[in-house]
C-alpha positions, 0 to 999 in steps of 0.5 A: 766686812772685813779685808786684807790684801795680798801680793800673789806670784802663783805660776801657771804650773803651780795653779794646775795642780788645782785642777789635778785634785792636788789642791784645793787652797791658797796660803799667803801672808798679808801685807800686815804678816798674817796668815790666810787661807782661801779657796784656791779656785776663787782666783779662776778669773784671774789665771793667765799663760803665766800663773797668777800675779799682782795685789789681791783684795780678799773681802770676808764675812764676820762668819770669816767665809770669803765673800770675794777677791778682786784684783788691785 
């Protein structure tokens, strides 16, 4: 299994707008500079009143499909 880890600063605003419809996924670099891209709904259990912050494990399959994102 692969994985990567990320620094998010997501604003509560900014995580509804999934709900809107308007998104539907999360761009981010790694710590190391790449570029990802998750489902943004995937973070669900993790939204507060003040968005979405802190340091973000996401695993992946070898088929490069999220198999889960935990909080570090």
């Amino acid at each position: 299994m692969n994985e990567l880890i990320v620094d998010l600063n997501i604003s509560a605003e900014q995580y509804l707008r999934l709900y809107r419809g308007e998104v539907e996924s999360v761009v981010a670099r790694t710590l190391d500079g790449r570029t990802v891209r998750f489902p943004a709904n995937a973070l669900r259990g993790y939204i507060t009143r003040n968005g979405i912050t802190g340091r973000f494990r996401i695993r992946y399959g070898s088929d490069g499909k999220l198999v889960d994102i935990q909080r570090l």
